[in-house]
C-alpha positions as CSV (number, residue, x, y, z in Angstrom):
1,X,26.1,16.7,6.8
2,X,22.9,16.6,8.2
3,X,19.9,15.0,6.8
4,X,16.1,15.8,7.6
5,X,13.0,13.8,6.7
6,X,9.6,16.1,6.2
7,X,7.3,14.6,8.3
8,X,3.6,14.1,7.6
9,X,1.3,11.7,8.4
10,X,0.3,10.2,5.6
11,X,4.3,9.0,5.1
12,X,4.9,6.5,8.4
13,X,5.3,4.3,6.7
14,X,8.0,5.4,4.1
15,X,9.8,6.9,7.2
16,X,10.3,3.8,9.2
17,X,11.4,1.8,6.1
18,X,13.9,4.5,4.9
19,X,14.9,5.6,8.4
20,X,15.9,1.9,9.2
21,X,17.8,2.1,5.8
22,X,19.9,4.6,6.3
23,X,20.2,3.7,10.0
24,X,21.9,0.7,9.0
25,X,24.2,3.1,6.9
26,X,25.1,5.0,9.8
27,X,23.1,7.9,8.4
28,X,20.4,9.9,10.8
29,X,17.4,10.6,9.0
30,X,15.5,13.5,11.6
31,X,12.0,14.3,11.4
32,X,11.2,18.0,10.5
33,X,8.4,19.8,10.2
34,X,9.8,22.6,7.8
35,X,12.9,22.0,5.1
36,X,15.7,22.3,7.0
37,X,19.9,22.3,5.9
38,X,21.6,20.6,5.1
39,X,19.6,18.3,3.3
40,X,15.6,17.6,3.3
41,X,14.0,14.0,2.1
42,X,10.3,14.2,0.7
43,X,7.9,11.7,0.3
44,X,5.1,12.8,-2.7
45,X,2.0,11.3,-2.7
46,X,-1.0,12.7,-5.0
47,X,-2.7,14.2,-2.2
48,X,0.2,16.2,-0.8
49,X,2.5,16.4,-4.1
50,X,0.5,19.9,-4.6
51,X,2.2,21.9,-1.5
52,X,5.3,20.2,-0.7
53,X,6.1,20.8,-4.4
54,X,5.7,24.4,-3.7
55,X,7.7,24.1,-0.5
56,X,10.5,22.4,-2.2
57,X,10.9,24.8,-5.2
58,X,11.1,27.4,-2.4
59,X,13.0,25.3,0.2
60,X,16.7,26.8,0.6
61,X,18.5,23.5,1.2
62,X,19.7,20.4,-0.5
63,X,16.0,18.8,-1.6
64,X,15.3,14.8,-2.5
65,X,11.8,13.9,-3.2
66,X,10.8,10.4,-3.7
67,X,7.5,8.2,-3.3
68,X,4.7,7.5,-5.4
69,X,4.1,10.6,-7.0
70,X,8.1,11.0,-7.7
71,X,8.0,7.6,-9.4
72,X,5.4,8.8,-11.8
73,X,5.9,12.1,-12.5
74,X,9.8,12.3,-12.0
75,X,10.6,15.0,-14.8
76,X,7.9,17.4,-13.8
77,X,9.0,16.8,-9.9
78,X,13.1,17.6,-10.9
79,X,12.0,20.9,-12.3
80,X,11.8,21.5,-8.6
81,X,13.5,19.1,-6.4
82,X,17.4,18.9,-6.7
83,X,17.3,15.0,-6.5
84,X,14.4,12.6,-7.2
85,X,14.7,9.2,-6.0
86,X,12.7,6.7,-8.8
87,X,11.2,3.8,-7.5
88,X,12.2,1.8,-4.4
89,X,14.4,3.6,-1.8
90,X,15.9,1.9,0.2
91,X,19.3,1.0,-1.5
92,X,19.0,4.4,-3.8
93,X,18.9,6.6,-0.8
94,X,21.6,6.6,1.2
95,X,24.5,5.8,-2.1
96,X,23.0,9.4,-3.2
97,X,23.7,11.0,0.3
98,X,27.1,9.5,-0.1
99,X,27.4,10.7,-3.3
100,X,26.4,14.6,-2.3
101,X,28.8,14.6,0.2
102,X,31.5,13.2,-2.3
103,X,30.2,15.2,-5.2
104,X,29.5,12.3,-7.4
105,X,25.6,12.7,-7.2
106,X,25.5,12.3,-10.9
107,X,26.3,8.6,-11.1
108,X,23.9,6.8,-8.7
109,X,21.4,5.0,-10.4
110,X,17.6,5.1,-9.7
111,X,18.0,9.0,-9.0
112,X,16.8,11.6,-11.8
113,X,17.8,15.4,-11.8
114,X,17.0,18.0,-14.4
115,X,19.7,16.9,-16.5
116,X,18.4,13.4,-17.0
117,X,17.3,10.2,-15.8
118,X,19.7,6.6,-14.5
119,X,17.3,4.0,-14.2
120,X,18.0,1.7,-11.0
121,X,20.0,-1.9,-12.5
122,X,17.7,-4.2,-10.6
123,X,15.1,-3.8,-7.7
124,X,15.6,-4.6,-4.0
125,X,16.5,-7.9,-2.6
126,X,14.4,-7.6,0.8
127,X,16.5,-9.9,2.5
128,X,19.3,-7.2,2.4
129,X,16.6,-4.5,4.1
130,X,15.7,-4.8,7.3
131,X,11.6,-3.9,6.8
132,X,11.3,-0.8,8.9
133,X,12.5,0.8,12.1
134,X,11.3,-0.8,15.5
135,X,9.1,2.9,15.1
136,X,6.3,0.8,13.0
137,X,5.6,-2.7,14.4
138,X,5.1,-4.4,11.5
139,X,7.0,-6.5,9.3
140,X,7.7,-6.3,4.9
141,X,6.4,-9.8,3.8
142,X,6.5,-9.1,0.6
143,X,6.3,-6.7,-2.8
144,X,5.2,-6.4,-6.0
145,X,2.1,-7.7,-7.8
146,X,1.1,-9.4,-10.9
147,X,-1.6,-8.4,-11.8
148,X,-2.5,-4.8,-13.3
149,X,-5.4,-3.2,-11.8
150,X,-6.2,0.1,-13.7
151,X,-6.3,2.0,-10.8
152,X,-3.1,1.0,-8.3
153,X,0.3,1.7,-8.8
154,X,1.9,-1.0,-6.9
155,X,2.8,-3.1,-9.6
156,X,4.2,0.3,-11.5
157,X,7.0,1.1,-8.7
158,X,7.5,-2.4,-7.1
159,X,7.2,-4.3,-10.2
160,X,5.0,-8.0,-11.3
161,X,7.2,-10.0,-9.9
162,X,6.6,-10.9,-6.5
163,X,9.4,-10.9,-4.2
164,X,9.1,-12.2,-0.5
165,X,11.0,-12.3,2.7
166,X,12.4,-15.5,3.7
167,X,10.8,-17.1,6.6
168,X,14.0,-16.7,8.9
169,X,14.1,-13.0,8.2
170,X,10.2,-12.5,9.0
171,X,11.2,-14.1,12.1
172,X,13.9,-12.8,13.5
173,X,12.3,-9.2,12.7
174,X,9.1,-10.4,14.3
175,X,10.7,-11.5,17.1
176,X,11.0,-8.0,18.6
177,X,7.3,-7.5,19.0
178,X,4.3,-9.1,21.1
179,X,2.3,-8.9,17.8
180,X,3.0,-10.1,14.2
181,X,1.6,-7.6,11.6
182,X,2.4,-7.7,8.0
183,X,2.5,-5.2,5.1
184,X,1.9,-6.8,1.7
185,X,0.3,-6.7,-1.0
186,X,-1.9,-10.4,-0.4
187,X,-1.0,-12.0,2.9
188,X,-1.6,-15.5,1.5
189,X,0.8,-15.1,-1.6
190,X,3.6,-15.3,0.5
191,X,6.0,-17.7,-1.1
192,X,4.3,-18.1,-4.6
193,X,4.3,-16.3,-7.6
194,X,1.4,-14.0,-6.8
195,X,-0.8,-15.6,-9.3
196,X,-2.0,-18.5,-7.2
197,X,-1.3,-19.5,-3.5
198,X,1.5,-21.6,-1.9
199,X,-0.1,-22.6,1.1
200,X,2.4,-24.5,2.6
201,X,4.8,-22.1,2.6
202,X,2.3,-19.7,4.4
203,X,2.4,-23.1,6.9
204,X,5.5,-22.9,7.5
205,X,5.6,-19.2,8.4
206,X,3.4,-19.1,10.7
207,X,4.6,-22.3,12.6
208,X,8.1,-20.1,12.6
209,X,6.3,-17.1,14.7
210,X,5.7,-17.1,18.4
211,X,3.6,-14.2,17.9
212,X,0.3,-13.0,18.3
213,X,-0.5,-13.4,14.6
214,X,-2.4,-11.4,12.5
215,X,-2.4,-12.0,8.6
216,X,-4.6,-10.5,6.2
217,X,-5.6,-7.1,8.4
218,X,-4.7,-4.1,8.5
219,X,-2.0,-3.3,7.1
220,X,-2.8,-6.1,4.7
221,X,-4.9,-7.8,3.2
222,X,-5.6,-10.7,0.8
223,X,-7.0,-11.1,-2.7
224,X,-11.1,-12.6,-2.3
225,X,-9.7,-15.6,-5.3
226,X,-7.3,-16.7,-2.5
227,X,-9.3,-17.2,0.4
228,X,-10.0,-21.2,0.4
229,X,-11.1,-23.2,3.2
230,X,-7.5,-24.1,3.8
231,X,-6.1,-21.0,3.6
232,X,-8.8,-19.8,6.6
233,X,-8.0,-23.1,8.5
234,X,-4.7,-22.2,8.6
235,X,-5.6,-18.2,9.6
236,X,-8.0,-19.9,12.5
237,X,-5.2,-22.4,14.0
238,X,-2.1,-20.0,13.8
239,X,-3.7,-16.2,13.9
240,X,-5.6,-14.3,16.4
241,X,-7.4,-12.7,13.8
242,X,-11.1,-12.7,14.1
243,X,-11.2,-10.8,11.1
244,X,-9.9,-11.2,7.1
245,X,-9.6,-8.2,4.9
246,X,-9.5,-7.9,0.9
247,X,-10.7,-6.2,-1.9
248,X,-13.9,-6.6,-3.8
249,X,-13.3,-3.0,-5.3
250,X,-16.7,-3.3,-7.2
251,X,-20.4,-5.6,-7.3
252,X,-20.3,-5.0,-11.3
253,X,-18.6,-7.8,-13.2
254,X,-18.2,-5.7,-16.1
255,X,-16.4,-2.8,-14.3
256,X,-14.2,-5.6,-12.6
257,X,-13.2,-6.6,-16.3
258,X,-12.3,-3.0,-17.1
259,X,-10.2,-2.5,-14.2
260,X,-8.4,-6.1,-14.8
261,X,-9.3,-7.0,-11.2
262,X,-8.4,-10.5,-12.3
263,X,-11.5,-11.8,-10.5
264,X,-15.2,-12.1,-10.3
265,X,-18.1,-10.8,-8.1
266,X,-18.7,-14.8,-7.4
267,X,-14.9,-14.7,-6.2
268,X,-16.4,-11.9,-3.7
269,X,-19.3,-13.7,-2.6
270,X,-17.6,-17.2,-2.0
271,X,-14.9,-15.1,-0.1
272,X,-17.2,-13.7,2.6
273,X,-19.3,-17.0,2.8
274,X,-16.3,-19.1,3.9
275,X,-15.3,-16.3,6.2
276,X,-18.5,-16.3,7.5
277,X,-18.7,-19.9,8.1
278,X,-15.3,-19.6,9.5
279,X,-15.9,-17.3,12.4
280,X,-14.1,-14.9,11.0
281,X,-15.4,-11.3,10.1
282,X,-14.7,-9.9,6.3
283,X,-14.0,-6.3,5.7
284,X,-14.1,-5.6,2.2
285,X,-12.8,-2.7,0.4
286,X,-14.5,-1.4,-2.3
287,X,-14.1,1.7,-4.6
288,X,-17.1,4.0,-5.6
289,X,-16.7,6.6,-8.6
290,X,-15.1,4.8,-11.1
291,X,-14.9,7.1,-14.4
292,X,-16.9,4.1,-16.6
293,X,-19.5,3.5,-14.2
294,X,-22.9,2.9,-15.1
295,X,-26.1,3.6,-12.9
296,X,-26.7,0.2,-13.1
297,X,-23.2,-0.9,-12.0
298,X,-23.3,1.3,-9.4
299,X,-26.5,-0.1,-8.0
300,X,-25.1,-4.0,-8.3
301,X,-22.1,-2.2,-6.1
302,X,-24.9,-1.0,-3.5
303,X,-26.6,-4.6,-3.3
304,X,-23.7,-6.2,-3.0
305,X,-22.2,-3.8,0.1
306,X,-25.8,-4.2,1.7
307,X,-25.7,-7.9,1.5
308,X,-22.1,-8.0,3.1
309,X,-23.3,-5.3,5.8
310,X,-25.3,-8.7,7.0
311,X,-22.0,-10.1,8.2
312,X,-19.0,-8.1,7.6
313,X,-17.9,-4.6,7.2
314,X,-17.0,-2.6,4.2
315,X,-14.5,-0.2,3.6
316,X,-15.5,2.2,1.1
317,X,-13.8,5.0,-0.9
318,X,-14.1,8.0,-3.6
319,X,-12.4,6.6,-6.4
320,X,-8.9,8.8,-6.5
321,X,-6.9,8.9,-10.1
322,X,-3.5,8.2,-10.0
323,X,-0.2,9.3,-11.9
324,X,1.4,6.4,-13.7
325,X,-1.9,4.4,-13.9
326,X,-4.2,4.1,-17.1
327,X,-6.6,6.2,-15.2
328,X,-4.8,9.0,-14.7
329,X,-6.3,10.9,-16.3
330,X,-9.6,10.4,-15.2
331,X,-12.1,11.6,-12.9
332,X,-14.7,10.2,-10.6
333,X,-18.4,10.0,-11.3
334,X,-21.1,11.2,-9.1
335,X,-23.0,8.6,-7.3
336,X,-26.4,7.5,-7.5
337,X,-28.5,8.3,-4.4
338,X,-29.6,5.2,-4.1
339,X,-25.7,4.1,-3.0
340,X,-24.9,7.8,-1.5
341,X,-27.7,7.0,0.9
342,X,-26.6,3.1,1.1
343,X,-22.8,4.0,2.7
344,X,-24.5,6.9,4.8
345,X,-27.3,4.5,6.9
346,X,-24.6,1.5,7.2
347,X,-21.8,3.8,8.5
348,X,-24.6,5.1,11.2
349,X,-24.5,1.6,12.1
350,X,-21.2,1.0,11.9
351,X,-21.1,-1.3,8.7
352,X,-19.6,1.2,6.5
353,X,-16.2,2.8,7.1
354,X,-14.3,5.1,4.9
355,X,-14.7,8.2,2.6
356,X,-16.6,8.1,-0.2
357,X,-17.2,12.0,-0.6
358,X,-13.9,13.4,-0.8
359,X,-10.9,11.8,-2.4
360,X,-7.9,13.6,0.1
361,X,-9.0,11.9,2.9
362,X,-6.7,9.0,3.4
363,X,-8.6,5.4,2.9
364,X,-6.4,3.5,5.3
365,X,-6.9,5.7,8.8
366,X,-10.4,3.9,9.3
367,X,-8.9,0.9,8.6
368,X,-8.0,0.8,12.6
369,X,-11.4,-0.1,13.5
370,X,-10.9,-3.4,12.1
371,X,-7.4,-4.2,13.2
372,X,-8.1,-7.8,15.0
């Protein structure tokens, strides 16, 4: 039986984590460009849900779609896929190519089918994943979130409860590359409940890793509330990071409240001050659009990007509604041309990175030009 993965770009990621998955399963996942038999895997995002759903229904082979969009929106996407994987994939995966090939597809948990719906019985232990294929240098730290942000779907497929990688698993993976880069959700919640930091487990990571260390970049990045003058001295003695990245998402207290952000613009400001005294440069995300957004809120959004732009870099984006999220259903609002013209002068200069105009274009490729 032969299995194919549709390639795109915007789904590296999911590749290398599922390929390595299903490696260890003694399963070849092959990268295709068109569905191909005997079996095609999908990854469904919101911005490319639209076609491949259209390719799928009209596929001609054995089709399992999984991903973000999947996770949501998993009855709509069986009217069309043959198998939709809900939720983490990993594990789920390859016991449902098993099962096709045995003909017991119908039993495996976490898959849903036009017939019905098996939740998963529990979510992955990372420990018994490796994090991704030696194709992506970068290692799992850790997943799930506590908090509820309005907009982000993390905590809605991975689950609140944090769950990490233990140190001599990080190791032993990050042993196969020069540098040491991490994907999670807040580099310096590794080892704590998500809620508040445990620094000295971070300690005792890094003093595992003979790596060229770099945590809290790209593809991370850390929450502004957890960036403390310890946590940076620890990122200055162990990392070669000359850079710190995390969200500040908006410069209006009250739209931070209505997204549950969990933090304060204060929490922002502190952030890049100890970075700044630190040596180290912050890049800040920040969303622009939101559906409640005020004139006013977006202008406290424009001084505070203008007032980073003095020593950092922000990354900004058009505000992107997402299935599962309580703004789903929402749309963005046009922005003041006070902050239009704001992100257009600083990305001249290079202050400003990102796409704050059109929603499909991915937020993370710019990401690269602050990698260190």
């Amino acid at each position: 039986m032969k299995v194919h993965w549709r390639f795109t770009s915007g789904t590296r990621n999911t590749y290398a984590a599922l390929y390595a998955a299903c490696e260890r399963e003694g399963i070849l996942l092959s990268p295709v460009s068109a569905p191909a038999p005997d079996i095609t895997c999908y990854s469904l995002s919101s911005l490319n849900a639209p076609s491949l759903l259209t390719e799928i229904e009209a596929g001609g082979c054995i089709t399992i779609a999984g991903g973000p969009y999947a996770t949501a929106c998993y009855r709509e996407v069986a009217e069309k896929a043959d198998y939709v994987v809900v939720g983490e994939g990993e594990r789920t995966l390859p016991e449902l190519l098993f099962a096709i090939e045995k003909g017991t597809a119908d039993t495996v948990p976490g898959v849903a089918t036009r017939h019905g719906f098996r939740p998963a019985d529990s979510m992955v232990r990372l420990d018994a994943w490796p994090p991704f294929s030696q194709m992506k240098g970068y290692v799992e730290l850790s997943r799930g979130c506590p908090f509820s942000c309005a907009y982000c779907q993390t905590p809605r497929i991975f689950g609140h409860a944090m769950r990490h990688r233990s140190i001599d698993e990080v190791a032993r993976y990050a042993s196969r590359y020069r540098d040491a880069r991490f994907v999670t959700p807040n580099a310096l919640a590794y080892g704590s409940d998500g809620r508040s930091p445990c620094l000295a487990k971070v300690e005792r990571l890094l003093k595992r890793l003979r790596n060229n260390i770099y945590l809290g970049t790209f593809p991370s990045e850390v929450r502004p509330e957890f960036v403390s003058e310890e946590a940076l001295s620890l990122i200055t003695r162990y990392c070669a990071n000359t850079s710190l990245q995390f969200g500040a998402q908006s410069g209006s207290d009250s739209v931070l409240e209505h997204l549950k952000r969990g933090h304060s613009v204060d929490d922002v400001i502190h952030a890049v001050e100890l970075c700044r005294d630190a040596g180290l440069k912050p890049v800040v995300d920040v969303i622009v659009g939101f559906p409640f957004e005020t004139a006013e809120d977006q202008r406290a959004t424009a001084d505070l990007i203008r007032w980073i732009s003095t020593c950092g870099t922000v990354h900004a984006h058009l505000f992107l509604p997402l299935p599962g999220t309580p703004l789903e259903k929402t749309s963005p609002v046009p922005l003041i041309p006070e902050l239009s013209h704001l992100l257009g002068s600083l990305a001249l200069k290079g202050k400003v990175t990102g796409s704050w105009r059109d929603p499909r274009i991915s937020f993370c490729g710019s990401c690269s030009n602050d990698r260190a």
